[in-house]
C-alpha positions in Angstrom: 113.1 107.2 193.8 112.0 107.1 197.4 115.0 107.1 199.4 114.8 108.0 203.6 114.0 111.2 205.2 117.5 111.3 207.1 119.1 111.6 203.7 117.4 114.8 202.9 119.0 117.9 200.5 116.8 120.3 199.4 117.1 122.9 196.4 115.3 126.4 196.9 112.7 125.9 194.9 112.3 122.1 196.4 108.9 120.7 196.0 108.2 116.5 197.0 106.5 114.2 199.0 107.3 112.3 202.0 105.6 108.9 203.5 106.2 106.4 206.1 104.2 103.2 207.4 102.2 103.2 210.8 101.5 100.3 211.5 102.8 96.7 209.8 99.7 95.1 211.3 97.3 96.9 208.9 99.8 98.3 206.5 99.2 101.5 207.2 100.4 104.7 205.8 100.8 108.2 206.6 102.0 110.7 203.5 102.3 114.5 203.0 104.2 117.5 201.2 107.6 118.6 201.5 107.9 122.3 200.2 110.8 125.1 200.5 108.7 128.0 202.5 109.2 131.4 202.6 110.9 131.4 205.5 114.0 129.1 203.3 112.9 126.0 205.6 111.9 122.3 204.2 108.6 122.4 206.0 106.4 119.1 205.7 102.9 119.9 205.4 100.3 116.9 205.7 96.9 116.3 207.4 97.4 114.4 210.5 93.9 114.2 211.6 90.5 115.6 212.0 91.1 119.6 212.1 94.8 118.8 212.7 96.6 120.1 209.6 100.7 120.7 210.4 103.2 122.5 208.7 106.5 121.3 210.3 109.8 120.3 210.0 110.2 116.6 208.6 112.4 114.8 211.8 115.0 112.5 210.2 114.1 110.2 212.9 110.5 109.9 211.5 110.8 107.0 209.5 110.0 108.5 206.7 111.0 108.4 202.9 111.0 111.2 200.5 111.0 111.6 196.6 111.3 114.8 194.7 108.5 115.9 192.4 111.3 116.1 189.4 108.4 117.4 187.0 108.2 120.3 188.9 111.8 120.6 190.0 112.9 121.1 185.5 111.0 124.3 186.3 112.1 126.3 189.0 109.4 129.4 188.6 106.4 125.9 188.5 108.3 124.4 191.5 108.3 128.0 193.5 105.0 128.3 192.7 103.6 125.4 193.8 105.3 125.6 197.0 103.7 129.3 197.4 100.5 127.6 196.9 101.1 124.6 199.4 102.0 127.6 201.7 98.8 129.2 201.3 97.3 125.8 201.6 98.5 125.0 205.1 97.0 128.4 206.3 93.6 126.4 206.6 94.7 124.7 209.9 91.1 122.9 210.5 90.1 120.8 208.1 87.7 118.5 208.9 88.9 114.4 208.4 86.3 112.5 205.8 86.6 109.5 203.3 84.7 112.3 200.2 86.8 115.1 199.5 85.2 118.0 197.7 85.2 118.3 193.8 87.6 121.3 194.2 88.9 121.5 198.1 91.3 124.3 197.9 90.5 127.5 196.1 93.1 129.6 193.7 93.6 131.6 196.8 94.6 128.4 199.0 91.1 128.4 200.8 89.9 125.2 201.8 85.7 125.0 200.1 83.8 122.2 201.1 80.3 122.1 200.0 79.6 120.0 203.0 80.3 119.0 206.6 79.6 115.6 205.5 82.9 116.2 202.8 86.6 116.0 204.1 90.1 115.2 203.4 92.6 112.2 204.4 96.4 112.4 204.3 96.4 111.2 200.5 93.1 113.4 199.2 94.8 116.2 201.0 97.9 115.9 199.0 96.0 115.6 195.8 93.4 118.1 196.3 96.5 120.5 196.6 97.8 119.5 193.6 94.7 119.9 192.0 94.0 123.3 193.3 97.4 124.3 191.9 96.0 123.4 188.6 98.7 120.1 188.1 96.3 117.2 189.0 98.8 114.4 189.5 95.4 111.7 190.0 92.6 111.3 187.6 90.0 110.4 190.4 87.0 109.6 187.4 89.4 106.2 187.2 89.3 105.0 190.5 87.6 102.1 191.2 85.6 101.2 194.7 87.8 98.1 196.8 86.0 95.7 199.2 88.3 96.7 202.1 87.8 100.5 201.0 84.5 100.0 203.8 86.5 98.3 206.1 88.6 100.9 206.6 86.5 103.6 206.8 84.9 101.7 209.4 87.9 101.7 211.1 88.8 105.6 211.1 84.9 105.9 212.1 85.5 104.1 215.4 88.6 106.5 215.9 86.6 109.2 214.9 83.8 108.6 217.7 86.8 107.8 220.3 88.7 110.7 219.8 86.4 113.7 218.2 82.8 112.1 218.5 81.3 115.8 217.0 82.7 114.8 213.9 81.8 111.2 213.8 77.6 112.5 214.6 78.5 114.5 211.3 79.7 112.0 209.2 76.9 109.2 210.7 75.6 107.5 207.5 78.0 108.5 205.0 79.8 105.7 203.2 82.9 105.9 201.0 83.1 106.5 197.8 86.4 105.3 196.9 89.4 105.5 198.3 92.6 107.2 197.3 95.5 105.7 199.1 98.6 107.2 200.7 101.3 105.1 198.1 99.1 105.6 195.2 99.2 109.3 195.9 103.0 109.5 196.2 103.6 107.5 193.0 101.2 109.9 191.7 102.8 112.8 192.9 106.2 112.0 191.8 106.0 110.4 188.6 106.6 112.3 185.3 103.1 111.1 183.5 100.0 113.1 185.1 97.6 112.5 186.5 97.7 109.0 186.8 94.8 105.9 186.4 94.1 104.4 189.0 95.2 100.9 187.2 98.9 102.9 186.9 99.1 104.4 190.0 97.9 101.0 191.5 100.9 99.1 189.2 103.4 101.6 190.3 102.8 101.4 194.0 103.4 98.4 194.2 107.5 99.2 194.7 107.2 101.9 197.5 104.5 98.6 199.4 107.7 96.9 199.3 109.8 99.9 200.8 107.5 100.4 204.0 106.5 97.2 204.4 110.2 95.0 203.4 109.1 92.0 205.6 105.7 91.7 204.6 103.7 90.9 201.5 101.3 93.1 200.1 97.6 91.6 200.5 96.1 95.2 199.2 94.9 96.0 202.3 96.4 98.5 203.7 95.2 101.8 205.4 95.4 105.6 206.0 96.0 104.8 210.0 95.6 107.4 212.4 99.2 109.5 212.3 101.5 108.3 215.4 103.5 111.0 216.7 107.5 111.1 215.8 109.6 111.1 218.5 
């Protein structure tokens, strides 16, 4: 159960995931890792954009709400390992933003591999391809199915892409999405017992923490990986 990041206790060998909306206008979402380090600190580890991967300490004040990854947590020696791994993870600090993640991102070792320039990682592919290079896939991505608005957000984070770091966008001129994974869909993923989830499930079970970022709202399925806004 998601519950906010103000009510935070951590174990030692504390893996989970945190997420918080951006933006009620497009239902945006931002979502990432929370890990016990070596160090003995909760660090939050999550792509915040293009070559702008953070491994920080999760501000209460951030509006954010956590779960535990209770599959891992049974296990203490699975939960210390995967937080070793999201540690070696978050050593790649540029890694470039892009709606195709590679087949296999992150390498035993914690190496971020593309096969591309024209490949990259969001918030929620980042999460999963971690996972996934840990050997515990918590999505089964041959499932997911292509969305109408899937285009018009990628158009979106284009336009941010050629305001903000237009090298990037000229790299990723022509390249349309595949499908999208999305930040909720990820977390449900991430955190429930059954893995990897379908995208039918993990679209299903979403549907609760919509209603926990977005209380005032309906859900209309469209809702986006916004750019991160900064916690105060």
């Amino acid at each position: 159960m998601f519950q906010h990041s103000g009510e935070i206790s951590a174990d030692p060998t504390y893996v989970g995931i945190a997420i918080k909306a951006t933006s009620v206008h497009t239902r945006g979402m931002h979502v990432g890792i929370l890990y016990r380090s070596s160090a003995d600190s909760v660090n939050f580890a999550h792509l915040a954009w293009h070559n702008d991967l953070r491994d920080e300490k999760l501000s209460s004040s951030g509006n954010y709400f956590w779960a535990e990854c209770e599959w891992l947590n049974q296990d203490d020696s699975l939960s210390e390992f995967v937080a070793n791994f999201v540690e070696m993870c978050v050593q790649s600090k540029e890694i470039p933003y892009g709606p195709n993640p590679p087949a296999a991102a992150f390498d035993s070792s914690g190496r971020y591999s593309p096969q591309s320039d024209r490949e990259g990682l969001t918030c929620a592919t980042f999460v999963s391809s971690v996972f996934d290079g840990a050997g515990l896939p918590v999505v089964d991505l041959t499932t997911w199915e292509s969305r109408p608005d899937d285009a018009v957000w990628w158009n979106s984070m284009m336009e941010h892409l050629e305001d903000s770091v237009p090298e990037r966008a000229s790299e990723l001129v022509g390249v349309a999405v595949d499908f999208r994974l999305r930040p909720d869909e990820v977390a449900v993923a991430a955190t429930h017992v059954d893995r990897p989830l379908t995208y039918e499930d993990a679209v299903t079970l979403s549907l609760p923490v919509q209603r926990l970022l977005f209380p005032s709202s309906e859900s209309n399925g469209d809702h986006g990986d916004a750019v991160l806004e900064e916690s105060s």
